[in-house]
Every structure is written in structure tokens, then in C-alpha cells.
N, C-alpha and C positions, 0 to 999 in steps of 0.2 A: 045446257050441258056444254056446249060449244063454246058460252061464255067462261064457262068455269073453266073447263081446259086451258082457255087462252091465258085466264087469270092465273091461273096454276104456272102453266109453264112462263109466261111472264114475270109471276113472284120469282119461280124456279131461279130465273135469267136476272133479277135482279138483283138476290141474295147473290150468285155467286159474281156479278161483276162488284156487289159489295164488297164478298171475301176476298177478292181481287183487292179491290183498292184498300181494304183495313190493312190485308197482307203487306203491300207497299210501301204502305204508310207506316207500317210495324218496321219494317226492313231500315226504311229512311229514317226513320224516328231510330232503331236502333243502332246503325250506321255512322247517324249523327252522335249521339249516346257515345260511342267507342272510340268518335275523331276525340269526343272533348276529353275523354278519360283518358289517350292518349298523350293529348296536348297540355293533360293537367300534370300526366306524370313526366311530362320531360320538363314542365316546369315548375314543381316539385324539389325540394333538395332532398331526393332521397339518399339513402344510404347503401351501398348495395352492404350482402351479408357478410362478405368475402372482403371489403373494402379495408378494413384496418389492417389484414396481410396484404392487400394490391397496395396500399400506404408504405407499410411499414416494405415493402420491398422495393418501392421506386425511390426511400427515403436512404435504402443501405448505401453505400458509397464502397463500390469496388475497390482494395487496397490492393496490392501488389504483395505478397504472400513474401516476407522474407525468410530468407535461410535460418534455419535454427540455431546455427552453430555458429557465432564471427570468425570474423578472420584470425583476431587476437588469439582465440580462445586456439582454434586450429594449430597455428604457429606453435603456441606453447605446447600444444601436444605432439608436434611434433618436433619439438627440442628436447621434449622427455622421452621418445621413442629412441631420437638415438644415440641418446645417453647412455640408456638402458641395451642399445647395443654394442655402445662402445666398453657399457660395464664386462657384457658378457665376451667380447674380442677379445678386451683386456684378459680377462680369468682364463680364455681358451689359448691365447698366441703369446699372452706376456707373461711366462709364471712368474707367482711374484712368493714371497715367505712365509705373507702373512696367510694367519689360520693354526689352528692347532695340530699340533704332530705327536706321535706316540714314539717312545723310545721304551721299548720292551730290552731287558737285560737278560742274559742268559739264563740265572734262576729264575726268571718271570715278572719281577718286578717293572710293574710299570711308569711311566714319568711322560707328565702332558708336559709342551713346550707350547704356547700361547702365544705367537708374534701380533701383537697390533701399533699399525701406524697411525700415530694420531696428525695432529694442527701442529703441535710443536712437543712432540715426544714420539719414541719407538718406547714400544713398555715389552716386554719378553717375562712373561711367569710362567715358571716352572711349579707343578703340582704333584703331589702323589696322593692319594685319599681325598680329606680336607685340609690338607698340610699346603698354603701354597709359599710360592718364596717369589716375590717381588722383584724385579730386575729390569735391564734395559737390553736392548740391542745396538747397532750400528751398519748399513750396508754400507760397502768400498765396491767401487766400480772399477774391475782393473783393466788392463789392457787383454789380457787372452781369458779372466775367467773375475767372477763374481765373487766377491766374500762379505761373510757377517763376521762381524765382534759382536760374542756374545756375555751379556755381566752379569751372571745369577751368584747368587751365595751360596747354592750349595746343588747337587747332582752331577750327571756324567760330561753334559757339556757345557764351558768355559773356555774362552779366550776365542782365537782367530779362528776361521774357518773359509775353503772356496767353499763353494754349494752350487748341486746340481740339480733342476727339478723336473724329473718324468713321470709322467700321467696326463689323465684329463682330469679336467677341475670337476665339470660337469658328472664325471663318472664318479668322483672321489673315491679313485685310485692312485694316488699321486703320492711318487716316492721324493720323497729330499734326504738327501745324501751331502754329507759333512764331510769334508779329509783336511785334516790339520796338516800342520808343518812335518812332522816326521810320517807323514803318509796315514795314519791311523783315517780307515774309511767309519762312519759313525752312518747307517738308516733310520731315519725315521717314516712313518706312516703317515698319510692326513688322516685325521679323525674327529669326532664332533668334542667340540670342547664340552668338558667334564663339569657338572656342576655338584654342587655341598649335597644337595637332595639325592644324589645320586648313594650317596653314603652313609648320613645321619639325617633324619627328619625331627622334627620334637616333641614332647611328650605332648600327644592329644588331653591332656589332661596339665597341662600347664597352667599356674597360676603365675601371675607377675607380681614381683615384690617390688614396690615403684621405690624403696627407698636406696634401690639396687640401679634400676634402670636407668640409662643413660651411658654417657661415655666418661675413663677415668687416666688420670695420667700418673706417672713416676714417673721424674725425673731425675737425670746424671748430672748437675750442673759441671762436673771434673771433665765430664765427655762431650757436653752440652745435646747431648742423645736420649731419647723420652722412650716409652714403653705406653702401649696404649691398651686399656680393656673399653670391650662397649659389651653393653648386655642389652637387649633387645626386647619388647615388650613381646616379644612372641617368639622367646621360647632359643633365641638363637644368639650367639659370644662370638667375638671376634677377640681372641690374647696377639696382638702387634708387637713386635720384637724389635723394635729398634727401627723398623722395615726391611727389615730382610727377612722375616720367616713372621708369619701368621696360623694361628691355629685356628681355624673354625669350628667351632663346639656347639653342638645345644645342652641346655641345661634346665634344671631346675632348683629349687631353691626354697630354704626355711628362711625362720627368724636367726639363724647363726650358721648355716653349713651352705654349698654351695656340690651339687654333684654334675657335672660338667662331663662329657663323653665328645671324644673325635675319633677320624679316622686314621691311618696309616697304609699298614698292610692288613690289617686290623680294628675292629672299636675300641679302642682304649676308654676307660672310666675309670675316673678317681673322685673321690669327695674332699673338698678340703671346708676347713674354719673359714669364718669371717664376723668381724664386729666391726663396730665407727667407733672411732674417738674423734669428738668432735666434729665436724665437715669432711673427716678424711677414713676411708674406706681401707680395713685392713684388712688386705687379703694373701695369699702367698707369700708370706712375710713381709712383703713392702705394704707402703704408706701410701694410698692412691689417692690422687687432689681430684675432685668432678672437674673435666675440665668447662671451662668457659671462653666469656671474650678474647679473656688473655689469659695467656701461661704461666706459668709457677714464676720465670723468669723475667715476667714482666710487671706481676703482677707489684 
């Protein structure tokens, strides 16, 4: 028994200084195992997961963020600002003619006067309906007061005039005031210039007679003064009178009649005849040439 014992707890003492050193030896063995799996992965190329953004960010190349707007670009915007305030000074501190003005006459009748200054013309049209009349003007810079010469062919004002302009532009409230040579004071209003649509529109139902359309002449060679018609593929006539008076008309149109309507005080409408003889357009009694390159007189 005694021997057994001792055998016993002998084994006992043996196993566990085995487990002891398997333990150890597991430890050391695994120890070594995790040097070399370490050593293998730092020499290794691996890749980490993340690595193509650590790349692609160490590869960006910081720029300097320029202004959006150039210098150029700037400058020029502000050559246009204070243009645009010099527009607006000018219109508030400088009055100046141009623009349209209303001259109401005591029965009611009314008359646009249209000043525009161009590159190399003053053009002055006077209106009533779609009647207008072509003209000029002229400013004279005097010593104590301002004057227009005004050249229309036909309404209330004609010839010299001072002129005086009160209101604001901006408010278009603005009186100009006329006084000719024997004192006669003349008002006008500012008002928005008046167009043809205001008046006659044309028949929604228009057909175009294309052997019509285009523009036509009569000529004076005694005068060397021409007469012009244009008819319009939609519906709208201009009758030219030498340039001094135009009717603007819409109209419509057969194989032989022609019904034409303008304004006045009123729509006037009339129908008149028309045939060709030969290339040349009878209409109103006269003989109308299509115009082209060249004119009757040169041709």
C-alpha cells in the first residue's frame, strides 16, 4: 500500500511537472509561432484596406484655391455699373427731349411727338392713330435758354421753339413745355411711345397672297420723289408718301380686291381693285414697280 501511495503520488508529481513543461513548451512554441508571423508580416507587401485612399491622398497636391472672378472680368463690371449710373444721373440731373410726349388739343385729339437721337440723325415722328409723319429735329444751345427746331410735315408743332423740362424721369411725370417766338406756350406730357397694335391688329385669319407681298414703288421722275407700299406676309401695309406721311394698315386680300383698314381718330376701311400688267402692280390708280437692287431710275 505504501508503495502504491508513493507510486501514486509520484505519478501524480510527474504528470503535473509534465503539464508544467508541455505548458511551456506550448507557450514557447507559440510565442515563437507569433515572432515569426509577425516578422513574416512586416515582410510581407501587404496591402493595407484603406491604402488606395492613404495613396490617393498623399498623391493630391494642395493648390491654392483661386478667386473665381478675374480681375478682367471685375473691371469690366465695374465699367458697366457706372455707366449704368451715369445712365441714370444723366435721366435724373440732365433732362434731356428725347422720348415721347403727348400733346392733347382742346377737342381731345391726341399727337405723340417721338424725339430720338441717333449716331448721325435727330429723327422727330409725330403720330396720331397709325398715321405717323416722319421728321427731324435740331437742339440750339443758347446763352440764357435751350431750343429745338422742330421739321414735321404736318400737326401743331413746327418750327423754333425754347423748351423747358420739369419732372422726374424716373417717375414719368415730366412736363416739356414749348414757347415759340410770339410767346405761344405749347405742354406736352411724357408718355410711353404708342405702337400700330395699339390700334389695328390683323385678321387672325389671314391668308398671304405672295404675288402681293413684298415691297412696291411709284415713281415721280418730274419730282425725282417715289411713293412706297410694302405688304407684309402677316397681315400688315405700310402706304409711304413720299416720307412725309405713312399709313400703317393691316389688310387682307383676294385674287383682285385688296381691303386695307387704319387708324386716325377712328378705323377707317376701304376696299380697293388690283390686277398686274405685266411685273407691275396696279393699284390706286398708279403703276407700282416691285422694288429691287435698283430703281426705276436706274434701272
Amino acid at each position: 500500500m505504501e508503495y502504491k501511495e508513493e507510486f501514486t503520488e509520484l505519478t501524480e508529481n510527474e504528470e503535473v511537472a509534465t503539464t508544467e513543461e508541455i505548458s511551456e513548451a506550448q507557450v514557447a512554441d507559440e510565442a515563437q509561432v507569433a515572432d515569426e508571423a509577425v516578422a513574416a508580416v512586416e515582410q510581407a507587401e501587404y496591402t493595407p484596406e484603406f491604402s488606395e485612399i492613404e495613396v490617393a491622398e498623399e498623391s493630391v497636391v494642395v493648390e491654392k484655391k483661386k478667386f473665381p472672378i478675374q480681375v478682367p472680368i471685375i473691371i469690366a463690371a465695374c465699367v458697366v455699373v457706372l455707366a449704368l449710373i451715369g445712365f441714370f444721373a444723366l435721366k435724373l440731373f440732365v433732362p434731356t427731349i428725347e422720348g415721347s410726349w403727348l400733346y392733347e388739343t382742346e377737342d381731345g385729339l391726341g399727337f405723340y411727338y417721338t424725339f430720338d437721337q441717333k449716331a448721325d440723325a435727330y429723327d422727330c415722328e409725330m403720330s396720331i392713330g397709325s398715321i405717323h409723319f416722319p421728321g427731324t429735329y435740331e437742339i440750339v444751345e443758347g446763352e440764357d435758354a435751350k431750343s429745338v427746331n422742330v421739321n414735321v410735315y404736318a400737326g401743331y408743332i413746327y418750327g423754333n421753339y425754347t423748351y423747358e423740362i420739369t419732372g422726374n424721369a424716373l417717375l414719368r411725370n415730366r412736363v416739356l413745355t414749348l414757347t415759340n417766338a410770339d410767346g405761344t406756350v405749347i405742354n406736352l406730357n411724357e408718355a410711353k411711345e404708342p405702337k400700330d397694335s395699339d390700334y389695328i391688329i390683323p385678321d387672325e385669319n389671314f391668308e398671304e397672297v405672295e404675288a402681293l407681298t413684298g415691297e412696291w414703288e411709284f415713281y415721280y421722275p418730274e419730282y425725282d420723289q417715289s411713293m412706297y407700299l410694302t405688304l407684309n406676309d402677316d397681315g400688315t401695309m405700310i402706304y409711304d408718301q413720299f416720307g412725309m406721311q405713312e399709313l400703317h394698315c393691316v389688310y387682307t386680300a383676294t385674287d383682285s380686291t385688296i381691303n386695307l383698314s387704319f387708324f386716325e381718330t377712328e378705323l377707317i376701311a376701304q376696299e380697293e381693285e388690283y390686277y398686274f400688267d405685266g411685273d407691275q402692280l396696279i393699284f390706286l390708280g398708279l403703276n407700282w414697280t416691285r422694288v429691287t437692287d435698283s430703281t426705276p431710275d436706274q434701272a
